[in-house]
MARVOVO-141042 format. One line per 5 residues: number of its first residue (from 0); for each residue x, y, z of N, C-alpha, C. Coordinates in steps of 0.1 Angstrom, whole numbers, padded with zeros to 4 digits. Each point is the difference from the previous one (the first is absolute). Layout:
BEGIN
NUM = X:Y:Z:X:Y:Z:X:Y:Z | ...
//
This chain:
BEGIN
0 = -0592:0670:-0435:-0007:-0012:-0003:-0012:0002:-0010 | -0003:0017:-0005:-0011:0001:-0014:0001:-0013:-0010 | -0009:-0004:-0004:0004:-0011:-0013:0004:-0008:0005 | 0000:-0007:0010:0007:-0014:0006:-0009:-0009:-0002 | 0003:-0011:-0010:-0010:-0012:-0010:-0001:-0010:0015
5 = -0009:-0001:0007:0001:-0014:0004:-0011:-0012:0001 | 0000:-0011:0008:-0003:-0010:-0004:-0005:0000:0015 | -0014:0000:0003:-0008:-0004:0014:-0010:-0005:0002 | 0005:-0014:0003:-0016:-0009:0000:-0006:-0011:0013 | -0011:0004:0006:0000:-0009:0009:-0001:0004:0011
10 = -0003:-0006:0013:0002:0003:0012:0007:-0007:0009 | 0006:0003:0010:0003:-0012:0013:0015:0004:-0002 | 0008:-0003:0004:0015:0000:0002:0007:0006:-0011 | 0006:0010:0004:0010:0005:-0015:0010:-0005:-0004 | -0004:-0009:-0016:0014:-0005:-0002:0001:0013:-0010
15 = 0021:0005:-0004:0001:0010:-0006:0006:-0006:-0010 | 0004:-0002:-0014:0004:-0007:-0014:0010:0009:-0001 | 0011:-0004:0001:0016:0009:-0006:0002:-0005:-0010 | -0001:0007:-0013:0000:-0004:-0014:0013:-0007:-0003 | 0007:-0010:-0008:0007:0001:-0008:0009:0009:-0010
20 = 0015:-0002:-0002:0002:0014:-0006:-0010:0004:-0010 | -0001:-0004:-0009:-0007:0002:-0012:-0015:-0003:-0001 | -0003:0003:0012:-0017:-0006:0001:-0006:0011:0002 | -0012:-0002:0004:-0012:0012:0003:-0010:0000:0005 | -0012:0007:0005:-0012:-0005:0002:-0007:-0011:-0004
25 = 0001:-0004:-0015:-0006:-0003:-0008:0004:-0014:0003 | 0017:-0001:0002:0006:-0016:0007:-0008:-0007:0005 | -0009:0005:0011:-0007:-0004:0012:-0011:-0004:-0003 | -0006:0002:-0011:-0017:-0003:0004:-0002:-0011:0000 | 0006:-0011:-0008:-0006:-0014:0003:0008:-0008:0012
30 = 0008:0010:0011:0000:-0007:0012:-0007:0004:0011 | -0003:0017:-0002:-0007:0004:0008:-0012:0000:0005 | -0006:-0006:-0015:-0015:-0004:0003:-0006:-0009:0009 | 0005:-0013:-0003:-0003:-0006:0005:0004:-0003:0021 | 0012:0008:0000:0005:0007:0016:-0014:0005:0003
35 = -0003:0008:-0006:-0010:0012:0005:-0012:-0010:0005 | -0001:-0008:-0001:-0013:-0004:0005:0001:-0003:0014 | 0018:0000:0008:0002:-0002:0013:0009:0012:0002 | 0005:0009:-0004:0011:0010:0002:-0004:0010:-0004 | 0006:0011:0005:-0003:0015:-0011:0013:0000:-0005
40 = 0002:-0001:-0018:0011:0003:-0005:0003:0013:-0004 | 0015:0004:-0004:0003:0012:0000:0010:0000:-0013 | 0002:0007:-0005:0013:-0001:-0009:-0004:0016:-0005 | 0013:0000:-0009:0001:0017:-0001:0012:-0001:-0016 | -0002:0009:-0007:0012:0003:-0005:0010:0010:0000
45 = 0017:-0007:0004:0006:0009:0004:0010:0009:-0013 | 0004:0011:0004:0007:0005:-0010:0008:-0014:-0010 | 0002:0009:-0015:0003:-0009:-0010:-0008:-0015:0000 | -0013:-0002:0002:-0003:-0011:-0002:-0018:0004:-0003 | -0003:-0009:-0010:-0015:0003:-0002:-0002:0015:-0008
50 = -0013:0010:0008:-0002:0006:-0003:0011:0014:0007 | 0007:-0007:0009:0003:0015:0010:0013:0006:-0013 | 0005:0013:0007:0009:0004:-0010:0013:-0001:0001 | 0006:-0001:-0011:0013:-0002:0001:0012:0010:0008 | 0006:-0005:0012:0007:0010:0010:0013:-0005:0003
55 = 0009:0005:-0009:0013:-0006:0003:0003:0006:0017 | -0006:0006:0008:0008:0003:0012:-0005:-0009:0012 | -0004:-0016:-0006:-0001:-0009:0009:0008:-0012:-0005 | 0011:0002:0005:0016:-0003:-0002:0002:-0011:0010 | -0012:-0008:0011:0009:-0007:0006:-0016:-0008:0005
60 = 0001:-0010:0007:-0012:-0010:0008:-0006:0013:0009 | 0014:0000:0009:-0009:0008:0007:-0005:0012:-0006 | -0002:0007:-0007:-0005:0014:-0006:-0016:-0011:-0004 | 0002:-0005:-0001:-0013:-0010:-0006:-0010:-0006:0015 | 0010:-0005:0006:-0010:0000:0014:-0006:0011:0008
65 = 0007:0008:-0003:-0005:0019:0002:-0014:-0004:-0005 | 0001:0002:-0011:-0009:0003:-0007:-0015:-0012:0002 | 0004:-0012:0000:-0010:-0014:0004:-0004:0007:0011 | 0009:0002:0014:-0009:0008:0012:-0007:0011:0000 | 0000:0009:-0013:-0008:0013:0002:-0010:-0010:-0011
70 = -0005:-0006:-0008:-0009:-0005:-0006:-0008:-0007:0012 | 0008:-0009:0007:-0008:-0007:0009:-0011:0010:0009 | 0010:0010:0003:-0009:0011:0008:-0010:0005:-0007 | 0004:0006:-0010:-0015:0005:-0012:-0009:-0006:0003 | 0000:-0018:-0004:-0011:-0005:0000:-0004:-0004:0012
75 = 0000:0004:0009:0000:-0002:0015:0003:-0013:0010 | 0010:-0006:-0007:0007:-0013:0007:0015:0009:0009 | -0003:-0009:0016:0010:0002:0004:0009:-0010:0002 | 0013:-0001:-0005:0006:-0016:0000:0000:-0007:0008 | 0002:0005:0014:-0004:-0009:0013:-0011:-0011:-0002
80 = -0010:0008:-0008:-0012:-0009:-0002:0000:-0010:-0008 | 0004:0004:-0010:0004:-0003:-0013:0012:-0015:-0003 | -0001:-0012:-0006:0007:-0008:-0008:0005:0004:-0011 | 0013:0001:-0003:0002:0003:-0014:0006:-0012:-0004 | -0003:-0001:-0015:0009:-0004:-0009:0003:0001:-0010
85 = 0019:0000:0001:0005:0009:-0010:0011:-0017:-0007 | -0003:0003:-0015:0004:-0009:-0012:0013:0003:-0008 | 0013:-0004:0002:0009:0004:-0009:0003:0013:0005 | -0001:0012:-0011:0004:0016:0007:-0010:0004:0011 | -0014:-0004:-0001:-0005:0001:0014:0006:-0008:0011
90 = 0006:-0013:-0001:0000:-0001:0014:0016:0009:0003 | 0004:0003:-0008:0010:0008:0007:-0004:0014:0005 | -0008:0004:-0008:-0007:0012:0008:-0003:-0003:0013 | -0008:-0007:0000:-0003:-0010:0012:0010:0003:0011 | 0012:-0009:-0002:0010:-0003:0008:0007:0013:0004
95 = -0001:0013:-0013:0006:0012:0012:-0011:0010:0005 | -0014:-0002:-0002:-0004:0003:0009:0000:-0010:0017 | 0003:-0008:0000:-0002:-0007:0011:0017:0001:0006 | 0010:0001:-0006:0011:-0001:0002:0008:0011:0001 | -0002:0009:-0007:0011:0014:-0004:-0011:0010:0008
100 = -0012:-0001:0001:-0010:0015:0008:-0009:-0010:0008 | 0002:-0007:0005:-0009:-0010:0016:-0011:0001:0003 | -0008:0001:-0014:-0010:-0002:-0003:-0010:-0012:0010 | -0008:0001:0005:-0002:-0013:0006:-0015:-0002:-0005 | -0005:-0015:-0009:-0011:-0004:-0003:-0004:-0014:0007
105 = -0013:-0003:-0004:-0003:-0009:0006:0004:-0014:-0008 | 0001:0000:-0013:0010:-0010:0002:0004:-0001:-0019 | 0010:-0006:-0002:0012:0003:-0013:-0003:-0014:-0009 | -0004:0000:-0012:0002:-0010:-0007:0011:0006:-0012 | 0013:-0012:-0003:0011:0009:-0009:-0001:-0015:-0010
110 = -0001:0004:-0011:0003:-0010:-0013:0007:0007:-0011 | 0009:-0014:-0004:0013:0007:-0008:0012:0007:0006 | 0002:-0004:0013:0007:0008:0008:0012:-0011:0005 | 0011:0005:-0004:0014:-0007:0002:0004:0008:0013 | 0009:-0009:0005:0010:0007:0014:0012:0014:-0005
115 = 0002:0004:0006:0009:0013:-0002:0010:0000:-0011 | 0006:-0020:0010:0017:0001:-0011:0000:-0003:-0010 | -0011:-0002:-0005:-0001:-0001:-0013:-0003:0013:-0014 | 0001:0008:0008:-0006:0012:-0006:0010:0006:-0011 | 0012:-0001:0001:0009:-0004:-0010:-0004:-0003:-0011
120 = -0007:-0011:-0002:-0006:-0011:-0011:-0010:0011:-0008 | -0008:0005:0010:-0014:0004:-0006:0005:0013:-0005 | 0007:0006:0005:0006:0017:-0006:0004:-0007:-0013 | 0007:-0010:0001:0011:0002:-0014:-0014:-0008:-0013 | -0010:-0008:0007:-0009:-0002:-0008:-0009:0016:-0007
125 = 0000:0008:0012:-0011:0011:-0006:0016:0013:-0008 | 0007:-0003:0005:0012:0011:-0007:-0003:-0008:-0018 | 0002:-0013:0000:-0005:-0006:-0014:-0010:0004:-0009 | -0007:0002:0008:-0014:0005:-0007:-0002:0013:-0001 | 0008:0008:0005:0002:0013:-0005:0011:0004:-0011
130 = 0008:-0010:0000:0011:0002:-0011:-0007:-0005:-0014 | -0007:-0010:0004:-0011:-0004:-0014:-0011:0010:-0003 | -0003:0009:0008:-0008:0010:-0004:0004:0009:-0001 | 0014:0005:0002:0004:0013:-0004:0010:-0006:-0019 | 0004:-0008:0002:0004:-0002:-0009:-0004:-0011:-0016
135 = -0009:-0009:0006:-0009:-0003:-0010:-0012:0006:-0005 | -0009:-0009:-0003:-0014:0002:-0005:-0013:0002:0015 | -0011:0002:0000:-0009:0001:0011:-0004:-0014:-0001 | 0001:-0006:-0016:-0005:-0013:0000:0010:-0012:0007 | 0010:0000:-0002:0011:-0008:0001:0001:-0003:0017
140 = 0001:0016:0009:-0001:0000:0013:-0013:-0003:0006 | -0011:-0002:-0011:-0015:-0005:0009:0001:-0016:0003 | 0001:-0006:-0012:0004:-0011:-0004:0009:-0009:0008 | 0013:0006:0004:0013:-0003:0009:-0006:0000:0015 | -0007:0008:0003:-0007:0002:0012:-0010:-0012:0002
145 = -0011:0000:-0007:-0010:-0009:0003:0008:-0013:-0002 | 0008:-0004:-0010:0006:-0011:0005:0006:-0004:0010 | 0003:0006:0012:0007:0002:0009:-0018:-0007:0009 | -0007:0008:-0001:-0010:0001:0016:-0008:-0014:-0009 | -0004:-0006:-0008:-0009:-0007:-0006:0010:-0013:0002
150 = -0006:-0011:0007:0003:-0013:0000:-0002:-0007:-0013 | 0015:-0011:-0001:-0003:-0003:-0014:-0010:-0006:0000 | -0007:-0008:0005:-0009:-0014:0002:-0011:0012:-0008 | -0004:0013:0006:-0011:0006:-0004:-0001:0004:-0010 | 0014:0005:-0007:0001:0007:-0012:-0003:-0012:-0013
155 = 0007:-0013:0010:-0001:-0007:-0016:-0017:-0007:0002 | -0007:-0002:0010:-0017:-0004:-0005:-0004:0016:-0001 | -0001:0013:-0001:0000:0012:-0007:0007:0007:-0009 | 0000:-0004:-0012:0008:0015:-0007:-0008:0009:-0002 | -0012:-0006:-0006:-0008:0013:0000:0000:0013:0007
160 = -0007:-0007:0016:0004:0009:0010:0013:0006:0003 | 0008:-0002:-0004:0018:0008:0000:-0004:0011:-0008 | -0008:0000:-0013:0000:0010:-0010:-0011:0008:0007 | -0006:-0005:0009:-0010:0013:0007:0006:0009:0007 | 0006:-0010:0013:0006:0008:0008:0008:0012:-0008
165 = 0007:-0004:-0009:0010:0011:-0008:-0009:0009:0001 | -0008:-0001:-0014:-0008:0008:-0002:-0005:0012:0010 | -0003:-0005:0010:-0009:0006:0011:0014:0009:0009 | 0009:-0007:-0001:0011:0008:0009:0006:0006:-0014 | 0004:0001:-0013:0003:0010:-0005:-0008:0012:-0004
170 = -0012:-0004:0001:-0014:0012:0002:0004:0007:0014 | 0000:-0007:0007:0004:0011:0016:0014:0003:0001 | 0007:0002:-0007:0018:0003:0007:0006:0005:-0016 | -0006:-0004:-0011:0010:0004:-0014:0002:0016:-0001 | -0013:0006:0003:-0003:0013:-0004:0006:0009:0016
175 = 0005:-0004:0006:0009:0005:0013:0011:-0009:0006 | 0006:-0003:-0005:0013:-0006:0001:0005:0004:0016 | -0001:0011:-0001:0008:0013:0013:-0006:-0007:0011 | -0012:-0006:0002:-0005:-0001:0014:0003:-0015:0001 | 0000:-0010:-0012:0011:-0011:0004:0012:-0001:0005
180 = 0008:0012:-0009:0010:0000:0009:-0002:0004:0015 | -0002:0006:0003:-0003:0007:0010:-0005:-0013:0014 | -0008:-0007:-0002:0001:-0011:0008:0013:-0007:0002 | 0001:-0004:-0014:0013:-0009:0000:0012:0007:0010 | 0003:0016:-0002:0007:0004:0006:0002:-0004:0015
185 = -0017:0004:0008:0000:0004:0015:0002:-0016:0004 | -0004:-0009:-0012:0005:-0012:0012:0015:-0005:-0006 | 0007:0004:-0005:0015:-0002:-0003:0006:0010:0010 | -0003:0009:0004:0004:0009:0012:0001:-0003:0009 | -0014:-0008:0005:0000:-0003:0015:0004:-0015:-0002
190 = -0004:-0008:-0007:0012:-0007:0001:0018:-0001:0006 | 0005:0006:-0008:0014:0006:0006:0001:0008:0011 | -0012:0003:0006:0001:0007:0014:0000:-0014:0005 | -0007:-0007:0000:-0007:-0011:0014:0008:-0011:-0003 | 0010:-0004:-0009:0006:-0012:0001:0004:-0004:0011
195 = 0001:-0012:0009:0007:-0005:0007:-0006:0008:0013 | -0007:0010:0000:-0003:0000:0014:-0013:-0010:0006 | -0002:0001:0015:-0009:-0007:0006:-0017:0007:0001 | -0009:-0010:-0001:-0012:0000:0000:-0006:-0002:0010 | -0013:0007:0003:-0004:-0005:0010:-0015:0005:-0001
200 = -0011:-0008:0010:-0016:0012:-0004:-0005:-0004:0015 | -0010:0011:-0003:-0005:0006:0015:-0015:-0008:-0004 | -0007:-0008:-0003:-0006:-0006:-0006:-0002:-0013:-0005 | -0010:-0009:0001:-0002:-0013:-0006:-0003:0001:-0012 | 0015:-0011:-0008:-0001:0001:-0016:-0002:-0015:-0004
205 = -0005:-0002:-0013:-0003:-0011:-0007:0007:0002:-0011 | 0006:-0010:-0009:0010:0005:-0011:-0009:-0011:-0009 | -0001:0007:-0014:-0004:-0011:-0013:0011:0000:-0010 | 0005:-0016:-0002:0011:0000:-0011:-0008:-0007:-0013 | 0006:-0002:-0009:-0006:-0009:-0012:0011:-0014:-0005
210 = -0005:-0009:0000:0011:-0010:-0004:0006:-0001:-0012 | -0006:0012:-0010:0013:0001:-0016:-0004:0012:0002 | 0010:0008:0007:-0001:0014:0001:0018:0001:-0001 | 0000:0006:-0016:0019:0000:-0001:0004:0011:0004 | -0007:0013:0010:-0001:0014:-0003:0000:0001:0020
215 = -0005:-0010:0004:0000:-0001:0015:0003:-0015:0006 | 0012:-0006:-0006:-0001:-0015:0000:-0006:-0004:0017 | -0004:-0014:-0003:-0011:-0004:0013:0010:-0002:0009 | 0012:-0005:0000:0011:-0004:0010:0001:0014:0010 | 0004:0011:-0006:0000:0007:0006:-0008:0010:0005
220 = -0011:0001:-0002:-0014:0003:0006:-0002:-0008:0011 | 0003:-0008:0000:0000:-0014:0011:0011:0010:0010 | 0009:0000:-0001:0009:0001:0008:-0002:0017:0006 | -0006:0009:-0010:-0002:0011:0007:-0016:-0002:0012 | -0005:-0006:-0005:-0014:-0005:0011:0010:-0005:0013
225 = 0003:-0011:-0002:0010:-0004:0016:0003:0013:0004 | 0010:0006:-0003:0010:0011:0003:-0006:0010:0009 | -0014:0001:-0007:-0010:0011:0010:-0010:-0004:0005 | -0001:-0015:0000:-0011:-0007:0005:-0012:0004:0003 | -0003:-0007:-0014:-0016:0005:-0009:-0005:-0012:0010
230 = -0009:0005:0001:-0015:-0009:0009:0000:-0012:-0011 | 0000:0003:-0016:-0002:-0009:-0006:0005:-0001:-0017 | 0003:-0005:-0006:0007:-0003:-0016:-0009:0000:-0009 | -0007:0001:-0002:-0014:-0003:-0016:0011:-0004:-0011 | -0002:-0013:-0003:0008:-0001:-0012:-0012:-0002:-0015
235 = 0000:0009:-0009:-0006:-0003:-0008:0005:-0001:-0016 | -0010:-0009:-0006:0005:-0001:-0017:0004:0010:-0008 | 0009:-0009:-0009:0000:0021:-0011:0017:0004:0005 | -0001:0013:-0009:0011:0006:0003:-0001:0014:0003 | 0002:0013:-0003:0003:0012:0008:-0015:0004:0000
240 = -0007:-0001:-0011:-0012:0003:-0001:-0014:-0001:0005 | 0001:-0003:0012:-0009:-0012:0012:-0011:0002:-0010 | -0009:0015:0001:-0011:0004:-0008:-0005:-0003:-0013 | 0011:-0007:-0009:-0005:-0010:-0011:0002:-0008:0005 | 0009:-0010:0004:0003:-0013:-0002:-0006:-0007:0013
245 = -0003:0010:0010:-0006:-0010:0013:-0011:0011:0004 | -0011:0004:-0006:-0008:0006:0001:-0011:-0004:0013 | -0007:-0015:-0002:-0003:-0007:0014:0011:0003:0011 | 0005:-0005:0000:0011:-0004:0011:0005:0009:0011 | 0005:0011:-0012:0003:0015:0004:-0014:0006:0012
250 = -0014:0002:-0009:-0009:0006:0008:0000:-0010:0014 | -0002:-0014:-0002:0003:-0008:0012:0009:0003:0010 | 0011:0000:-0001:0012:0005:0005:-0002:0013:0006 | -0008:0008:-0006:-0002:0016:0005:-0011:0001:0012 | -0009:-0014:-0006:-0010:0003:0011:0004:-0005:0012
255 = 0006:-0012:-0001:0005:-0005:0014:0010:0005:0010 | 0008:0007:-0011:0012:0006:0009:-0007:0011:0008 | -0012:0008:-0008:-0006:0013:0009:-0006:-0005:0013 | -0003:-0012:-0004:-0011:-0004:0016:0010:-0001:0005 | 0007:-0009:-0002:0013:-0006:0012:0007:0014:0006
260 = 0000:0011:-0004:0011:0010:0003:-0012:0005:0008 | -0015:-0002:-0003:-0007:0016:0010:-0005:-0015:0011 | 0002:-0014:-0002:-0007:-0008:0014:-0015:0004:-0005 | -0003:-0009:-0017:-0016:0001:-0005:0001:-0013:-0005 | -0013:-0007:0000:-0002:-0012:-0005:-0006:-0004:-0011
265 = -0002:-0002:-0005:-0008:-0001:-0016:-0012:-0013:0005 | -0012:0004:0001:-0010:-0008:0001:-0005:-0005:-0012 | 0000:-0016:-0006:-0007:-0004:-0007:-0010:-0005:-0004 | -0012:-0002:-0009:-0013:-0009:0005:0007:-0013:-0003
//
């Protein structure tokens, strides 16, 4: 854990930030901050993302929850204590630590998270996007991707911002390709392990879907919440990208679900 970049602000209850594939420390600051004035936030960067280094021998979610639990420990969070929430490839981290090693915390927030049998869908979506990056351009496959997580409603009142985001994610991923892949792999992997089997958690979860989310459609985020019966649904605006397109909502959503899971009340004047 030498050089382990993370993100720690605040006091009172540990919430832990499971990045995004393609996210980082850096993802977090303008949700964290404002948590922090009721939560101690946490976030970390894990192999191939951010600043950490590129390691193809984390081949799978779980090699990646390994690793989220020895960070958690570094910084002296024990999960039990601890709320996480994991986004997209975090909440699958998420889901095998709590699922594949019985991890037990105090309580699970999963957004962007479809039910099992669908998993099919999402392999053959991330198997795509490695065939566009092994075989096209870095531009073509960045492009093809953020189309995918970017709700149209937001893209067309932003283009500008489309040309950022590029920008900003071909600055972090052009000049190491390897550790793109490399994500893409471990969750095309475990994908094909976990299809079709059964779920279950030792823990109280809250699930957040987005209503133009074409990457985790809302129908079926709905239907994975019943299935493991989430205390509660957060449906918010936007599409894959809660952190632009529902930036309020999101921190909202984060603060309430933390009280409700630890039994804390938010006192207002």
């Amino acid at each position: 854990m030498n050089g382990l970049r993370t993100l720690d602000l605040g006091e009172g209850q540990p919430l832990v930030l499971l990045n995004g594939m393609f996210q980082s420390v850096d993802s977090w600051s303008e949700v964290a901050e404002p948590l922090a004035r009721f939560h101690r936030v946490i976030a970390f960067d894990m192999p191939n993302q951010g600043h950490a280094a590129t390691d193809t021998g984390y081949d799978s979610l779980s090699r990646y929850a390994d690793f989220a639990l020895e960070a958690m420990c570094h910084v002296g969070v024990k999960p039990q204590e601890a709320v996480i929430f994991g986004y997209s490839f975090g909440a699958g981290i998420a889901r095998a630590m709590i699922t594949e090693k019985g991890v037990e915390c105090r309580g699970l927030i999963l957004g962007g998270a479809l039910p099992r049998d669908v998993a099919p869908y999402l392999r053959l979506r991330m198997d795509h996007w490695l065939r566009l990056l092994d075989e096209g351009s870095f531009d073509l496959w960045a492009c093809s991707m953020l189309m995918d997580i970017l709700s149209p409603a937001w893209l067309s009142a932003n283009p500008h911002a489309f040309e950022e985001v590029r920008t900003l994610f071909t600055r972090n991923y052009a000049w190491r390709p390897l550790a793109a892949r490399t994500l893409m792999r471990a969750v095309s992997a475990s994908l094909g392990e976990l299809a079709g089997k059964a779920e279950s958690f030792n823990c109280p979860v809250h699930v957040i879907g987005a209503e133009d989310d074409s990457l985790a459609p809302l129908r079926h985020v709905e239907r994975f919440s019943r299935a493991i019966a989430a205390r509660r649904l957060h449906v918010l605006p936007g599409g894959h990208t809660l952190r632009l397109e529902a930036l309020p909502q999101l921190i909202a959503a984060l603060d309430s679900a933390t009280c409700e899971l630890c039994g804390e009340s938010r006192v207002t004047a």
